[in-house]
PDB file of N, CA, C and O in Angstrom:
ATOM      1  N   UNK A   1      -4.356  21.910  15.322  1.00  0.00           N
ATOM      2  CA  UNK A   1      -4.260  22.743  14.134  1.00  0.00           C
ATOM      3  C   UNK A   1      -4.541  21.859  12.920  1.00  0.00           C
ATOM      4  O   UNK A   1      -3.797  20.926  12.617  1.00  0.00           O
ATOM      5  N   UNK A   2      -5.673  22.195  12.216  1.00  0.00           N
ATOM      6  CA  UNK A   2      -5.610  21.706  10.805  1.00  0.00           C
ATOM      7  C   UNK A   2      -4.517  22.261   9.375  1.00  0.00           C
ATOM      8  O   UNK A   2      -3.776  23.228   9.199  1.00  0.00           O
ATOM      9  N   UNK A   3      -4.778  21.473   8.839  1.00  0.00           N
ATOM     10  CA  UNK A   3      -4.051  21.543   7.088  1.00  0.00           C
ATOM     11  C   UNK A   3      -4.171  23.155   6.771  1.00  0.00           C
ATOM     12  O   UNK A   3      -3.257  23.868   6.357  1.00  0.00           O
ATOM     13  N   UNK A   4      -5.593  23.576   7.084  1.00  0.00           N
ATOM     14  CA  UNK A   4      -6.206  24.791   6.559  1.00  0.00           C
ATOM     15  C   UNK A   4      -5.662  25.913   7.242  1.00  0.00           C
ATOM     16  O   UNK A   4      -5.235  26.906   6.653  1.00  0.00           O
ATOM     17  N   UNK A   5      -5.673  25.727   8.821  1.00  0.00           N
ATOM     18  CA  UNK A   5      -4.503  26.502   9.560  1.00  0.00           C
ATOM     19  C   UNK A   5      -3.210  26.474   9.375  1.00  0.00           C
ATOM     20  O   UNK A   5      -2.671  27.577   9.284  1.00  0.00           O
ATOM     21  N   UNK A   6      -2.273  25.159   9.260  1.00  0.00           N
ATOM     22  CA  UNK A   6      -0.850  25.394   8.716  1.00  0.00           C
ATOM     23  C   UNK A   6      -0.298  26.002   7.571  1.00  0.00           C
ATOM     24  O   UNK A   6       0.790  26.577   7.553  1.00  0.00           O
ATOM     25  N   UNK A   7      -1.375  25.811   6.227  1.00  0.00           N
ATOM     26  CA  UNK A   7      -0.755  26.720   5.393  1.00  0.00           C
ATOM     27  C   UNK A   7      -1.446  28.056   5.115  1.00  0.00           C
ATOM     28  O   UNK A   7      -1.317  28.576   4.007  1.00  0.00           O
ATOM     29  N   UNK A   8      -2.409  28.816   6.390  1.00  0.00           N
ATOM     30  CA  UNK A   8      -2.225  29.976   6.626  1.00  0.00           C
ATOM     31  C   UNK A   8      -1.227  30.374   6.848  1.00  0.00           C
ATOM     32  O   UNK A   8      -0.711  31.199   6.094  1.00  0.00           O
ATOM     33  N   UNK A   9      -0.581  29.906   8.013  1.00  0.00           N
ATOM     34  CA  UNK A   9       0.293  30.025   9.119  1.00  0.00           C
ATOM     35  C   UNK A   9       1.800  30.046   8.003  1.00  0.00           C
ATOM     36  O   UNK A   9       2.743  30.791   8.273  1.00  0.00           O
ATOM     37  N   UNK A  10       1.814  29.333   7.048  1.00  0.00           N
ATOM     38  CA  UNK A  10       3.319  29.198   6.236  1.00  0.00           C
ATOM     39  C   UNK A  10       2.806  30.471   5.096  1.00  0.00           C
ATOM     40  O   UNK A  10       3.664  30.960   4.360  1.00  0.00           O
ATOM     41  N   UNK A  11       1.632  30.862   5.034  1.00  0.00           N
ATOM     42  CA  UNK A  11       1.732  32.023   4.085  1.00  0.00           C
ATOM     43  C   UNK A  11       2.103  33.315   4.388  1.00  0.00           C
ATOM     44  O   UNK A  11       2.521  34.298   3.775  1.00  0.00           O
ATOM     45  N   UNK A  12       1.782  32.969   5.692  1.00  0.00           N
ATOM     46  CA  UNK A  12       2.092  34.139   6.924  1.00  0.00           C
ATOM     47  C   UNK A  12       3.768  34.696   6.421  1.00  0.00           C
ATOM     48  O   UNK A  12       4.107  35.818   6.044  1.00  0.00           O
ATOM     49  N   UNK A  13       4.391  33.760   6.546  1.00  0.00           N
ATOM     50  CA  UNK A  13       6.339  33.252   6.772  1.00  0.00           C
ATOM     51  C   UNK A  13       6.388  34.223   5.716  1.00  0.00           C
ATOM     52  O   UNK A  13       5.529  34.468   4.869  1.00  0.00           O
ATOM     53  N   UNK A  14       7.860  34.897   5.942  1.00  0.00           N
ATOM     54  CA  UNK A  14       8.343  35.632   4.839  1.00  0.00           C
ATOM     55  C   UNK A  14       9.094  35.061   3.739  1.00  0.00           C
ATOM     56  O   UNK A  14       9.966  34.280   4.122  1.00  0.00           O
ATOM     57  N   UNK A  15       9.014  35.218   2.506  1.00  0.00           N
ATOM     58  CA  UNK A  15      10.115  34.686   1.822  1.00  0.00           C
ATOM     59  C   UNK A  15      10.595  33.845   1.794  1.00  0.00           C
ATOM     60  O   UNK A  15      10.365  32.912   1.025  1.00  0.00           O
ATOM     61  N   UNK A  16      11.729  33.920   2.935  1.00  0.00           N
ATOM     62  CA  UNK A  16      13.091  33.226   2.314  1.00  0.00           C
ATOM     63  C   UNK A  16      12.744  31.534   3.857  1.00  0.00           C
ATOM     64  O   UNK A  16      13.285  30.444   3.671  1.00  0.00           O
ATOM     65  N   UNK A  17      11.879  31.775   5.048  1.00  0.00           N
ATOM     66  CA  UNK A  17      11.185  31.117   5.419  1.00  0.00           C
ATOM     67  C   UNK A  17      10.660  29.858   4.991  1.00  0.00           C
ATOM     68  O   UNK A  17      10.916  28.683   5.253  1.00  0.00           O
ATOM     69  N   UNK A  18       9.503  30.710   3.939  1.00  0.00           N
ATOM     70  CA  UNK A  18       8.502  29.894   3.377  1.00  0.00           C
ATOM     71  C   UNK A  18       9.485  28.852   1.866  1.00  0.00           C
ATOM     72  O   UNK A  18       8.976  27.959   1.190  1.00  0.00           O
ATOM     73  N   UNK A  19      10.681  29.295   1.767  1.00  0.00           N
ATOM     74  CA  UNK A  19      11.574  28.553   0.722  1.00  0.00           C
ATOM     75  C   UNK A  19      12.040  27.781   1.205  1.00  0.00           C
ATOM     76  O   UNK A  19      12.577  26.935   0.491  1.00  0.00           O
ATOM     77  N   UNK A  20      12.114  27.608   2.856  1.00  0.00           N
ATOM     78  CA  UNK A  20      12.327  26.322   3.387  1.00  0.00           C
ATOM     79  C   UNK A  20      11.296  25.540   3.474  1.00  0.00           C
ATOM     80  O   UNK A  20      11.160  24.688   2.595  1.00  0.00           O
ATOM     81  N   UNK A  21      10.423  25.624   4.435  1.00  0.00           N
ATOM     82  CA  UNK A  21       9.244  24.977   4.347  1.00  0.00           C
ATOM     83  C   UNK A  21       9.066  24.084   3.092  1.00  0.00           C
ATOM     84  O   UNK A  21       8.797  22.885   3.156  1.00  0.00           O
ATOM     85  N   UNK A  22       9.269  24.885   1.777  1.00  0.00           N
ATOM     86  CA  UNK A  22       9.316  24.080   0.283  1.00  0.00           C
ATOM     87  C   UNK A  22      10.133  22.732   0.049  1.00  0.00           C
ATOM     88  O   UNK A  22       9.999  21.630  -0.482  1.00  0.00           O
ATOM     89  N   UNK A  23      11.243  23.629   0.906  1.00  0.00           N
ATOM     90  CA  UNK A  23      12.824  22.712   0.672  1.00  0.00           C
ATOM     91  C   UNK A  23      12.707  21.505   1.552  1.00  0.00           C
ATOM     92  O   UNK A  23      13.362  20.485   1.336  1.00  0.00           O
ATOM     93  N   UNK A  24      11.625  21.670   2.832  1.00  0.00           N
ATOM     94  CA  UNK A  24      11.975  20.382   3.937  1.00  0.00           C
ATOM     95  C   UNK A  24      10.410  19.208   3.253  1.00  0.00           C
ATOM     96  O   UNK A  24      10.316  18.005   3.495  1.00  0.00           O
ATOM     97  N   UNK A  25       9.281  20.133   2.317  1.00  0.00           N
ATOM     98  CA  UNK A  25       8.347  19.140   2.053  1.00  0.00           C
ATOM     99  C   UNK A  25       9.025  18.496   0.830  1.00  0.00           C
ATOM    100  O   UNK A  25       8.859  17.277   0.791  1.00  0.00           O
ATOM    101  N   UNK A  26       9.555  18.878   0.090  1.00  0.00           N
ATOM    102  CA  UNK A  26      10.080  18.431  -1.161  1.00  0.00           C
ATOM    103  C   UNK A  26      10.952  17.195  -0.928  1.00  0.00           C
ATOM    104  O   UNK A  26      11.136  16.263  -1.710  1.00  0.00           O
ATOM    105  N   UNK A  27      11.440  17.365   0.272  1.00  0.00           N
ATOM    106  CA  UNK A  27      12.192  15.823   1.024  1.00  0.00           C
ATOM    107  C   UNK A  27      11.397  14.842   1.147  1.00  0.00           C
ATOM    108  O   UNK A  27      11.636  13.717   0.705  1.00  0.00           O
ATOM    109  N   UNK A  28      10.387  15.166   1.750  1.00  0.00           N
ATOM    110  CA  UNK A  28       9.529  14.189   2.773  1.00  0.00           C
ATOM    111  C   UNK A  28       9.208  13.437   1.241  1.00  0.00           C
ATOM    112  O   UNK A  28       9.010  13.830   0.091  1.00  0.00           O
ATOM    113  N   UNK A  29       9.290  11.967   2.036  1.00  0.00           N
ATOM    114  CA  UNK A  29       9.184  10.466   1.402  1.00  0.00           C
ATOM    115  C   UNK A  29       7.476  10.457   0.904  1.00  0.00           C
ATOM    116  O   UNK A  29       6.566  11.151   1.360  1.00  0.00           O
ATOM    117  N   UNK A  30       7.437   9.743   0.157  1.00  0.00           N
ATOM    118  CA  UNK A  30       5.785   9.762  -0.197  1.00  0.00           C
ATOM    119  C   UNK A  30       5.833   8.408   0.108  1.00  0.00           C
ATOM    120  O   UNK A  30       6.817   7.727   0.396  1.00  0.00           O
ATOM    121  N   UNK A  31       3.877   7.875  -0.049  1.00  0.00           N
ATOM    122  CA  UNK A  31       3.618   6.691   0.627  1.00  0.00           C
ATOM    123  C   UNK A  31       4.281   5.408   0.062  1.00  0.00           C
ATOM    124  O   UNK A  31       4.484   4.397   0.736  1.00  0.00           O
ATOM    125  N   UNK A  32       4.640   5.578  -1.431  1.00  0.00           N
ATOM    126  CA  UNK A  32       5.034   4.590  -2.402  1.00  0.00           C
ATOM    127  C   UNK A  32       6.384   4.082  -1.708  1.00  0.00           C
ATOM    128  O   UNK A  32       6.592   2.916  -1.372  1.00  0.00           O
ATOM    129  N   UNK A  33       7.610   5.581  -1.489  1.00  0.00           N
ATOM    130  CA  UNK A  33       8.674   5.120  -0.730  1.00  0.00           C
ATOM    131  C   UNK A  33       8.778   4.622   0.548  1.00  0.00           C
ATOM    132  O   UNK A  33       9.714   3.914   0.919  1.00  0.00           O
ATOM    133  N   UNK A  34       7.838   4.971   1.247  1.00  0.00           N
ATOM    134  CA  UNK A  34       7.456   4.513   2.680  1.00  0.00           C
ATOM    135  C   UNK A  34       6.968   3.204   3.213  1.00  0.00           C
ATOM    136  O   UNK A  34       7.252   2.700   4.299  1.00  0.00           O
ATOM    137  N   UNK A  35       6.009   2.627   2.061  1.00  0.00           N
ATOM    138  CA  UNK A  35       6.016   1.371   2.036  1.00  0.00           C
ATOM    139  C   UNK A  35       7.043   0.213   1.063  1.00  0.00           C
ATOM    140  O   UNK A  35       7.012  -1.018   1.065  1.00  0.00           O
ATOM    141  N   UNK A  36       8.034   1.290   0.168  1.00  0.00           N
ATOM    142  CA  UNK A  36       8.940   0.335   0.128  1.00  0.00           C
ATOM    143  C   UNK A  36      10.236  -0.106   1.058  1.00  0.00           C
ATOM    144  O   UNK A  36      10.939  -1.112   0.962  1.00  0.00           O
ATOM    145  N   UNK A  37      10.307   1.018   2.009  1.00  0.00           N
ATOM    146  CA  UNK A  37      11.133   1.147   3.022  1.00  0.00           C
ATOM    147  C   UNK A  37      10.922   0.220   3.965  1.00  0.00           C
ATOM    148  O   UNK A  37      11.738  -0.028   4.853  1.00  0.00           O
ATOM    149  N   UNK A  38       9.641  -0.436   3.808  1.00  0.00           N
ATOM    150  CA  UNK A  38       8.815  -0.849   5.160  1.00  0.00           C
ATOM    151  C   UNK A  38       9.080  -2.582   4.765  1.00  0.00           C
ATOM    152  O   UNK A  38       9.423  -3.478   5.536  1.00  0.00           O
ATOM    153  N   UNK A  39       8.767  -2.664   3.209  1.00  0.00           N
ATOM    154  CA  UNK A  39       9.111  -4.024   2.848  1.00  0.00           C
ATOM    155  C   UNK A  39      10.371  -4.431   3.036  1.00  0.00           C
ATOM    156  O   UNK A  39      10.603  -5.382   3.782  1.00  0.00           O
ATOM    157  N   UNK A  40      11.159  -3.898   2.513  1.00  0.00           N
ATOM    158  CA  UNK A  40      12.489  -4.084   2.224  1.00  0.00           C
ATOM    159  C   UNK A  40      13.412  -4.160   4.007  1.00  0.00           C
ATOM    160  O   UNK A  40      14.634  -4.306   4.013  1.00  0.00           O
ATOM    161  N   UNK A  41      12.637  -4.042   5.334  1.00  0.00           N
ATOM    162  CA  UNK A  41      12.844  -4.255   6.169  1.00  0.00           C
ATOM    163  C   UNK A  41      12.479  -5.729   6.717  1.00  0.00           C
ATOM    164  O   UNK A  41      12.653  -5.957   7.914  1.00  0.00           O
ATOM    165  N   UNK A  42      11.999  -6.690   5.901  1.00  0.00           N
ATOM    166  CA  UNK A  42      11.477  -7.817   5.457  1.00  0.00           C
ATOM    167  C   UNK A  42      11.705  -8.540   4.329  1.00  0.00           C
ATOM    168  O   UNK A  42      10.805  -8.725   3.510  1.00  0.00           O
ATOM    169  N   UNK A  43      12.793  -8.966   4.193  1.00  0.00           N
ATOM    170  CA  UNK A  43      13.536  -9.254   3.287  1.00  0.00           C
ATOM    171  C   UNK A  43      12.884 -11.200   2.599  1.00  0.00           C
ATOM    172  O   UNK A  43      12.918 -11.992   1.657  1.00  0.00           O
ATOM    173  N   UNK A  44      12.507 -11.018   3.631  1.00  0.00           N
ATOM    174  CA  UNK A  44      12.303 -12.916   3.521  1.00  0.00           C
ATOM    175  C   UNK A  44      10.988 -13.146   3.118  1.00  0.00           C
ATOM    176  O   UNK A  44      10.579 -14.225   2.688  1.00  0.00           O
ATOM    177  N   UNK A  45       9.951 -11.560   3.336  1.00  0.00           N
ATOM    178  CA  UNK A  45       9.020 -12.054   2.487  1.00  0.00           C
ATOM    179  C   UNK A  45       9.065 -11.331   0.788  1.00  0.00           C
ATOM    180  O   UNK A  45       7.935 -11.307   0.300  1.00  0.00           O
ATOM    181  N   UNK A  46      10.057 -10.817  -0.052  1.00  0.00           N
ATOM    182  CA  UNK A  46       9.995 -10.854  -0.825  1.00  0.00           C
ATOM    183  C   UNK A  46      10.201 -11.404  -1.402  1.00  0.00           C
ATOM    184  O   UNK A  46      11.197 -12.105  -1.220  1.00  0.00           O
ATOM    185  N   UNK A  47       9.162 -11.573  -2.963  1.00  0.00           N
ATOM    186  CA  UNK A  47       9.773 -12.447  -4.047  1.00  0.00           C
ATOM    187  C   UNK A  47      11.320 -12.523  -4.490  1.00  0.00           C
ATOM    188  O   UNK A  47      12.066 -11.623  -4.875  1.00  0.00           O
ATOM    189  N   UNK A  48      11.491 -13.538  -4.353  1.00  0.00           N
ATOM    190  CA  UNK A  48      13.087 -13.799  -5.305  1.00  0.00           C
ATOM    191  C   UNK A  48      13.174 -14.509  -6.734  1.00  0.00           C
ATOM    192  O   UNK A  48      12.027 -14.805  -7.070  1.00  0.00           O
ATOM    193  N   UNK A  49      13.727 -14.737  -7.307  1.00  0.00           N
ATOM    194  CA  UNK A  49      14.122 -15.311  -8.364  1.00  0.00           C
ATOM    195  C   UNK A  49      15.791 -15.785  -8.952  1.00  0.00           C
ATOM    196  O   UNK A  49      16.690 -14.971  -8.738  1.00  0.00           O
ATOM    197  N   UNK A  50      16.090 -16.919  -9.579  1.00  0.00           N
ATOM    198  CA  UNK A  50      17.061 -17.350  -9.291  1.00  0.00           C
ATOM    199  C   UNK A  50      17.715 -17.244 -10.592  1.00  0.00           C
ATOM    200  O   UNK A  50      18.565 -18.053 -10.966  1.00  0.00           O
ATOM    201  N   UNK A  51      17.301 -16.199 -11.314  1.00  0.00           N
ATOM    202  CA  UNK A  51      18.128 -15.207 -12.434  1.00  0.00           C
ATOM    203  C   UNK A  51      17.508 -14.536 -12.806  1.00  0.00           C
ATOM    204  O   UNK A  51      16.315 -14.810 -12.939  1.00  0.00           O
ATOM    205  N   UNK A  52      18.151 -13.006 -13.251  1.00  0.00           N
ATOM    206  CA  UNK A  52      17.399 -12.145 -13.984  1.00  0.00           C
ATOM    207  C   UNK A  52      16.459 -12.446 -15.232  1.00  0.00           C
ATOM    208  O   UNK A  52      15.762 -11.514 -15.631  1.00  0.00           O
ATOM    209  N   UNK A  53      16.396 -13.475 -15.775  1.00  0.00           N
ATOM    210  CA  UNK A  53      16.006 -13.871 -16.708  1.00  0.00           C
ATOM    211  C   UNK A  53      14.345 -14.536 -16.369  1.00  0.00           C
ATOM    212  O   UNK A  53      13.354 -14.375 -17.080  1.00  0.00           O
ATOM    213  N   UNK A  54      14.441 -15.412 -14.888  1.00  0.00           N
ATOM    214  CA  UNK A  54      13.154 -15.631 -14.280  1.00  0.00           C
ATOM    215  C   UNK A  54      12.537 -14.126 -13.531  1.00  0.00           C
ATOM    216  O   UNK A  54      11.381 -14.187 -13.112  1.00  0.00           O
ATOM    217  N   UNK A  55      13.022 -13.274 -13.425  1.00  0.00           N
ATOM    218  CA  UNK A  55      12.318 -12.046 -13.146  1.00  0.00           C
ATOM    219  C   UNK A  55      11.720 -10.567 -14.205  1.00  0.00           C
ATOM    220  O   UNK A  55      11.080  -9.527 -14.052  1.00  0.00           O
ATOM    221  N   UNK A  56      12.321 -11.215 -15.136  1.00  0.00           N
ATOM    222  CA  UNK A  56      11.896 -10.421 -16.282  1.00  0.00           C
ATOM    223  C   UNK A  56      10.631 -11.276 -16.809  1.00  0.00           C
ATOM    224  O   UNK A  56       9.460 -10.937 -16.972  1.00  0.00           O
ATOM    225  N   UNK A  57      11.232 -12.403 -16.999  1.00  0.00           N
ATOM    226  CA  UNK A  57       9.849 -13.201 -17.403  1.00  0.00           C
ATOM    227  C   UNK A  57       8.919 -12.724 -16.561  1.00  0.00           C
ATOM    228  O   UNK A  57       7.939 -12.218 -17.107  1.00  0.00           O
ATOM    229  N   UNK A  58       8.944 -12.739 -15.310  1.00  0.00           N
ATOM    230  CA  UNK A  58       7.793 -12.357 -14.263  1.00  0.00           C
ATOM    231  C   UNK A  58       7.190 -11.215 -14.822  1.00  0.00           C
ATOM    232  O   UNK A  58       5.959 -11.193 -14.806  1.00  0.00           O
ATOM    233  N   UNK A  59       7.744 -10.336 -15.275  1.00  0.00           N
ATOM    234  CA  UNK A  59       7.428  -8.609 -15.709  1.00  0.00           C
ATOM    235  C   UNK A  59       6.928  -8.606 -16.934  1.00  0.00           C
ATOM    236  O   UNK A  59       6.556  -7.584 -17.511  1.00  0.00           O
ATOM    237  N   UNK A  60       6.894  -9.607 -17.343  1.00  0.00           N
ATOM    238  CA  UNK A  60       6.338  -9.546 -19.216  1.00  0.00           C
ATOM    239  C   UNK A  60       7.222  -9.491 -20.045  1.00  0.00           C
ATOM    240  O   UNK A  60       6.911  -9.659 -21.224  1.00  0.00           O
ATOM    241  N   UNK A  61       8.997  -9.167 -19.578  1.00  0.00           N
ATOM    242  CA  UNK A  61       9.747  -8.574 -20.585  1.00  0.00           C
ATOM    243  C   UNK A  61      10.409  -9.719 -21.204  1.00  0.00           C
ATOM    244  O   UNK A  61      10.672 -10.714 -20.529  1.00  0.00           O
ATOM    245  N   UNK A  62      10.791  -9.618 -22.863  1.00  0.00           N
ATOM    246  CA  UNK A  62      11.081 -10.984 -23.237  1.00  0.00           C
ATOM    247  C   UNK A  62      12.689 -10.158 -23.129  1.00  0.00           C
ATOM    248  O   UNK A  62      13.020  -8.976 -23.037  1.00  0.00           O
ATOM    249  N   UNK A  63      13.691 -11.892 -23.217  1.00  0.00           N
ATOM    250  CA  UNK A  63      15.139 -10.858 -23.630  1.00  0.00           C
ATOM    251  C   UNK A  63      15.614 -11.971 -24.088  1.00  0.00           C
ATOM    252  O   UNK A  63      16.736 -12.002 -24.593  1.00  0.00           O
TER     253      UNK A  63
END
């Protein structure tokens, strides 16, 4: 089944149905969270810094 068939198929759904369907995509993680989920399972290869002050610098921000 394609994309083009499933949301036939959810236009099909009545109502109160198709307000789930809304309610369970509106959950689903997008790629941004998915690959931060994925890093953060890898802890040792992220950058660290050994005060907030060297990580702001990193960001441009003065303080």
């Amino acid at each position: 089944m394609n994309a083009a068939e499933i949301i036939q198929e959810i236009e099909r759904l009545p109502e109160n149905e198709k307000g789930k369907v809304v309610d369970f995509m509106r959950h689903l993680p997008n790629q941004e969270t998915l690959d931060a989920m994925e890093e953060a399972r890898h802890p040792e290869k992220l950058e660290q810094f050994d005060s907030a002050a060297d990580m702001f610098k990193k960001l441009g921000v003065e303080c």
